[in-house]
C-alpha positions as CSV (number, residue, x, y, z in Angstrom):
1,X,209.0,-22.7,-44.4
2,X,209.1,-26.3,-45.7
3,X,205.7,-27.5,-45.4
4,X,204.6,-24.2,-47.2
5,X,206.8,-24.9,-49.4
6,X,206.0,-28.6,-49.9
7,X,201.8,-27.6,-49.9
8,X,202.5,-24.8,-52.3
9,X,205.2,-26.5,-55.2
10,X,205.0,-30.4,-54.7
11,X,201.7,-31.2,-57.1
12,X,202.8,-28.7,-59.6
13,X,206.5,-29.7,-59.5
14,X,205.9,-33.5,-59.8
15,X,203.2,-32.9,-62.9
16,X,206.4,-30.7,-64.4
17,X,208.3,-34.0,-63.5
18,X,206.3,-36.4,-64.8
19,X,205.9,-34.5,-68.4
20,X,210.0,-34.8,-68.3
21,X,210.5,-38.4,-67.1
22,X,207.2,-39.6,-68.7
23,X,206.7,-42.0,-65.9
24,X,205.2,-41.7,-62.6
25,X,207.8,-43.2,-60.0
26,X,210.6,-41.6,-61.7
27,X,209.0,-37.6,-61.3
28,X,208.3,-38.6,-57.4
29,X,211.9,-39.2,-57.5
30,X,212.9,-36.5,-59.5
31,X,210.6,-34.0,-57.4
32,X,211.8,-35.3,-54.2
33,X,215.7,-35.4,-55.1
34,X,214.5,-31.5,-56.2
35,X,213.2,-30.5,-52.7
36,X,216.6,-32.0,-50.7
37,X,218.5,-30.2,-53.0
38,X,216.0,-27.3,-51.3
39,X,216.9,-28.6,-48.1
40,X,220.3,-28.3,-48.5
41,X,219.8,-24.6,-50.0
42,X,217.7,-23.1,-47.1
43,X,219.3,-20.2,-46.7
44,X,218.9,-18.8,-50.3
45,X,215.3,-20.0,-50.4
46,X,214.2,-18.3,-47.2
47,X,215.5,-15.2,-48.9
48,X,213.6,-15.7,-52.1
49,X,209.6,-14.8,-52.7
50,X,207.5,-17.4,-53.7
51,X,207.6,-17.2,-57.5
52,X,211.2,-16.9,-57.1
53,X,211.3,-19.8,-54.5
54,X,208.9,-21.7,-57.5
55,X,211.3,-20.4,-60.7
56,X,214.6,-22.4,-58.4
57,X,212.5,-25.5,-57.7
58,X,211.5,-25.8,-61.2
59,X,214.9,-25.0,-62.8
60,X,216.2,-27.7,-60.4
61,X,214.3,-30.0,-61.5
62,X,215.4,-29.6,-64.9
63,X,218.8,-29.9,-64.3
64,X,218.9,-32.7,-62.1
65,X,216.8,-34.8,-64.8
66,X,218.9,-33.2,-67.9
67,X,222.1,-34.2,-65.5
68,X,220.4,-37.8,-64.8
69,X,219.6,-37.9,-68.8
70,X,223.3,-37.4,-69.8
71,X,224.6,-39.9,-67.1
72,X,222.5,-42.4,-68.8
73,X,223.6,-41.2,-71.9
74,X,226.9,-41.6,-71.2
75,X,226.7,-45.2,-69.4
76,X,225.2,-46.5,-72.9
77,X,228.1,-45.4,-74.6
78,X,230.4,-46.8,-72.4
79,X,228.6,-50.0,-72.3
80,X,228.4,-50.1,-76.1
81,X,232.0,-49.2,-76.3
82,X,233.1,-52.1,-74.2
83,X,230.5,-54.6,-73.3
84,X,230.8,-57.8,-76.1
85,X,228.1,-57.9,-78.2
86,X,225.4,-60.6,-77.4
87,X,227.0,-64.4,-77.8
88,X,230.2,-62.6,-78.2
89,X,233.1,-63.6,-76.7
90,X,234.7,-60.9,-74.7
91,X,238.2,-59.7,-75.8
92,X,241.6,-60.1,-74.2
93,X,242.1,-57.0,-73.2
94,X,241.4,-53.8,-70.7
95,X,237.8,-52.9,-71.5
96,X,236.7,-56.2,-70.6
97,X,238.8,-56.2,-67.7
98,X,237.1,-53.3,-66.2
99,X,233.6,-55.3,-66.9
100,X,234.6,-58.1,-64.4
101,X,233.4,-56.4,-60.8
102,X,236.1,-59.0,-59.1
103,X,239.0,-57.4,-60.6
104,X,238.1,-53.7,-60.5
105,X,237.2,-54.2,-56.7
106,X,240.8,-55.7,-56.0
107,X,242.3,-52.4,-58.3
108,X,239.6,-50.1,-56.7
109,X,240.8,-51.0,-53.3
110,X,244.4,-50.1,-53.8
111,X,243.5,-46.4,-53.7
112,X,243.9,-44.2,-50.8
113,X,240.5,-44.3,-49.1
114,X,240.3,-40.6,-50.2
115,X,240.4,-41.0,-53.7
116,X,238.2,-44.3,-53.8
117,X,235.5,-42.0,-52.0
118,X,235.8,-39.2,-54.4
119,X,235.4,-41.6,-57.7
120,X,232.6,-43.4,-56.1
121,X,231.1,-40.4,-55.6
122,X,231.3,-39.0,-59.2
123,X,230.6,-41.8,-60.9
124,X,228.5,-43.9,-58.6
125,X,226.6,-41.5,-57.2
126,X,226.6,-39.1,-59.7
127,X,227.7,-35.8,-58.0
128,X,229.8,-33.5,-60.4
129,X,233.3,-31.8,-59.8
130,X,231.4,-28.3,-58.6
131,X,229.2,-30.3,-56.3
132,X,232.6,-32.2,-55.0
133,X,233.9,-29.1,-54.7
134,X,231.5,-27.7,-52.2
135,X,231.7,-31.0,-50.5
136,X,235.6,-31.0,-49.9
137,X,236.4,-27.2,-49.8
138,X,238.3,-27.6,-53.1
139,X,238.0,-25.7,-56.3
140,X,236.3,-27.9,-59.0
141,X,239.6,-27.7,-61.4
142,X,241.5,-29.5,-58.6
143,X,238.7,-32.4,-58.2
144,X,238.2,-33.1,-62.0
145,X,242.5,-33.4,-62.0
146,X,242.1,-35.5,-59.5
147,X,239.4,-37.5,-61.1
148,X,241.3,-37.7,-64.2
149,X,244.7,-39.1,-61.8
150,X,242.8,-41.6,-60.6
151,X,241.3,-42.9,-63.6
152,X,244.8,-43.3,-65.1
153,X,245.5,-44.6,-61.8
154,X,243.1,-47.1,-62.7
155,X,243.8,-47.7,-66.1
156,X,247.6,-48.0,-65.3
157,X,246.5,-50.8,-62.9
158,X,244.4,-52.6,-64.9
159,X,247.0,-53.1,-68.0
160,X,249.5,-54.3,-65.3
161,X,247.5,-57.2,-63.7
């Protein structure tokens, strides 16, 4: 099934790719991210004809670069929010805190082993709370509380030290 499916979608889905990203290395990455998503969804692909099998490849495409478009979105804002401004010192306070790696290591490494794997995962890797979800067995309300315990864990932490 997968090297039909590879011959039959890969050139069209990395030209769809490369119109979204606009740059060559990036749709190879996009398209190949796209397929082990596929890989990981065998089952309901197997099941599917191949304009259907097509219609999922492309639509996960899309969302993986729209999801990969707000994350960068999102990192710029937070970088613009708390980064100092060129030749700018950096305030006294928590923001730039969290911008020295040193000290968020030593805060990061006073959680339980099971939360520092889930916040890496989120926001280092970029899975959301459904995809957690699936991962740990747990309904995605319970991992984005947890997410949000952990980041007052972590903001509780860093105003104390």
């Amino acid at each position: 099934m997968w090297e039909t499916l590879y011959d039959s979608f890969w050139d069209k889905l990395c030209r769809f790719c490369c119109r979204l990203t606009r740059d060559q290395d990036a749709a190879e990455d996009l398209a190949q991210e796209t397929f082990l998503r596929a890989m990981g969804h065998a089952g309901l692909l197997s099941s599917l004809s191949a304009p259907q099998q097509k219609a999922w490849l492309f639509e996960t495409a899309h969302n993986l670069y729209c999801d990969a478009a707000r994350r960068a979105a999102k990192e710029q804002e937070l970088l613009q929010k708390y980064a100092p401004a060129p030749g700018e010192e950096p305030a006294d306070d928590t923001a730039s805190l969290a911008m020295s790696g040193v000290e968020l290591a030593a805060v990061f490494d006073k959680l339980p082993l099971r939360d520092a794997a889930l916040f890496s995962m989120r926001y280092d890797e970029g899975y959301t709370a459904a995809e957690l979800a699936k991962m740990t067995g747990e309904p995605a309300a319970t991992i984005r509380t947890r997410l949000h315990r952990i980041r007052k864990h972590l903001q509780q932490t860093l105003k104390e030290d």
